[in-house]
C-alpha positions in Angstrom: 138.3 188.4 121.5 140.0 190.0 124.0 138.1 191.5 127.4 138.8 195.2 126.3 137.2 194.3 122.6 133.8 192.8 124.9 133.8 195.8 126.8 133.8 198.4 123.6 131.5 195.9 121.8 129.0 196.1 124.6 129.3 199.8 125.1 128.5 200.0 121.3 125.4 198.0 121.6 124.3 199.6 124.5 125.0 203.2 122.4 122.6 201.6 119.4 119.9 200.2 122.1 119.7 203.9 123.6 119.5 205.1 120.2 116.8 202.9 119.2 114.6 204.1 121.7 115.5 207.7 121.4 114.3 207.1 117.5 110.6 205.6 118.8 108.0 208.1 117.1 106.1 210.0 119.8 103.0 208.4 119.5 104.7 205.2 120.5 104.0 205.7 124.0 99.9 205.7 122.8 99.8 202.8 120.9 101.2 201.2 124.7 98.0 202.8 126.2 95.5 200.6 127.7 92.2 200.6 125.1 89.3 201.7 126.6 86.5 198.7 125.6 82.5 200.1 125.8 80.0 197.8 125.1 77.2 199.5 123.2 74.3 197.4 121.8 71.9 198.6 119.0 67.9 198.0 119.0 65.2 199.2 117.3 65.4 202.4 116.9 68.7 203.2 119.4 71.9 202.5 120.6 72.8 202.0 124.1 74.3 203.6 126.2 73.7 207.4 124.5 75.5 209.4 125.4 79.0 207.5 125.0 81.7 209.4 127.6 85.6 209.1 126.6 88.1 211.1 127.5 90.7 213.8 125.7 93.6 211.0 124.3 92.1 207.7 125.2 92.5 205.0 122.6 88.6 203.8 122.3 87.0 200.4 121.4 83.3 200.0 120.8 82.2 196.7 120.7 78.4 197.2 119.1 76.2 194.2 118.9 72.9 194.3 117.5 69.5 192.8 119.6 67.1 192.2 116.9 68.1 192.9 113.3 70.9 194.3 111.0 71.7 197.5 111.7 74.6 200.4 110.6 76.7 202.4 112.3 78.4 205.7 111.5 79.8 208.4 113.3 81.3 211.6 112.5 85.1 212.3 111.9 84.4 216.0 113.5 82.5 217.4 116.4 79.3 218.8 115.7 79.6 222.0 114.6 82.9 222.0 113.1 84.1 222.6 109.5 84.6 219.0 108.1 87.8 220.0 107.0 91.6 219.4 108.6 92.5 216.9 111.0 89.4 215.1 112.4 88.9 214.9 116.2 88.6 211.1 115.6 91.4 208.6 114.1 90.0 205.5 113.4 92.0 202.1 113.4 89.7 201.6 109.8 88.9 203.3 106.6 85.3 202.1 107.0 82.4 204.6 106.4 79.4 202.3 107.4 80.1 199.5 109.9 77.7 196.7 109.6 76.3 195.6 112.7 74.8 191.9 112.1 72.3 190.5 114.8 74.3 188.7 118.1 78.0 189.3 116.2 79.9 192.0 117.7 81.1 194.5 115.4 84.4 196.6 116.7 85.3 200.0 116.1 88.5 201.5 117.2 89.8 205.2 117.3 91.7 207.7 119.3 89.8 210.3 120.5 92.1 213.3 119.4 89.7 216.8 119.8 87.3 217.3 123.1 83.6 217.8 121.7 80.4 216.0 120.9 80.5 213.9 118.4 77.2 212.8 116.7 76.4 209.1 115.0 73.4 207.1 113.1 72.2 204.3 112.0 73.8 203.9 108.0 71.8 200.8 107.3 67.9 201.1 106.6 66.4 199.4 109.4 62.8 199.8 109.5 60.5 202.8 110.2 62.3 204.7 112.6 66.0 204.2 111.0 65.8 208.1 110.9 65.4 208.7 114.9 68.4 205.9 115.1 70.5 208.4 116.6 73.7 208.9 119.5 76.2 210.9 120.7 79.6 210.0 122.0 81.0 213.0 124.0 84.8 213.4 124.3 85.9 215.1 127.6 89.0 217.3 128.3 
């Protein structure tokens, strides 16, 4: 191969490299984003900490371990308030309803955080007595 035919050859690669990234789908640049990991910990009857704070875009990690006993966790696609209907505020990593949060095992829950709004979550495991007050809210801020 001659040096002219290196030259166009590189120019031509170089033309499908640009391309390539041109072609990246917009999200791209979020699934780079740092995750933000909060460690939450569930207990007869509550979660801690309650209220959760994330912010408008951030790609979110919960790590929930429970203290004493099995214990659920659920929380809603919507902010409180809205029509369940449309694009949820939340996009989780998982099509799992009910996470299971076993005793001393940390259970992770992933999602981007997509709407600003209050977001409420429970207990989706009967735990005992107060399973019912087993309650939290994780607050997404513009």
């Amino acid at each position: 191969m001659n040096n002219v035919s290196r030259i166009i050859c590189l120019f031509v690669l170089g033309g499908f490299a640009v391309a390539a990234d041109f072609a990246r789908p917009a999200n791209a640049a979020q699934e780079n984003q740092a995750v933000q990991v909060i460690e939450v910990t569930a207990k007869k009857y509550e979660y801690s900490p309650s209220p959760i704070r994330v912010k408008l875009g951030a790609k979110v990690q919960l790590k929930i371990t429970s203290l004493d006993r099995t214990h659920g966790f659920k929380l809603n696609l919507y902010p409180d308030g809205a029509e369940a209907k449309g694009d949820p505020g939340l996009i989780f990593s998982s099509t799992e309803d009910c996470f299971t949060i076993e005793t001393g095992t940390p259970t992770v829950v992933e999602f981007v955080a997509h709407t600003a709004g209050t977001y409420s979550f429970h207990c989706c495991n009967r735990c005992g007595l107060g399973h019912g007050g087993m309650k939290g809210q994780l607050i997404v801020e513009p």
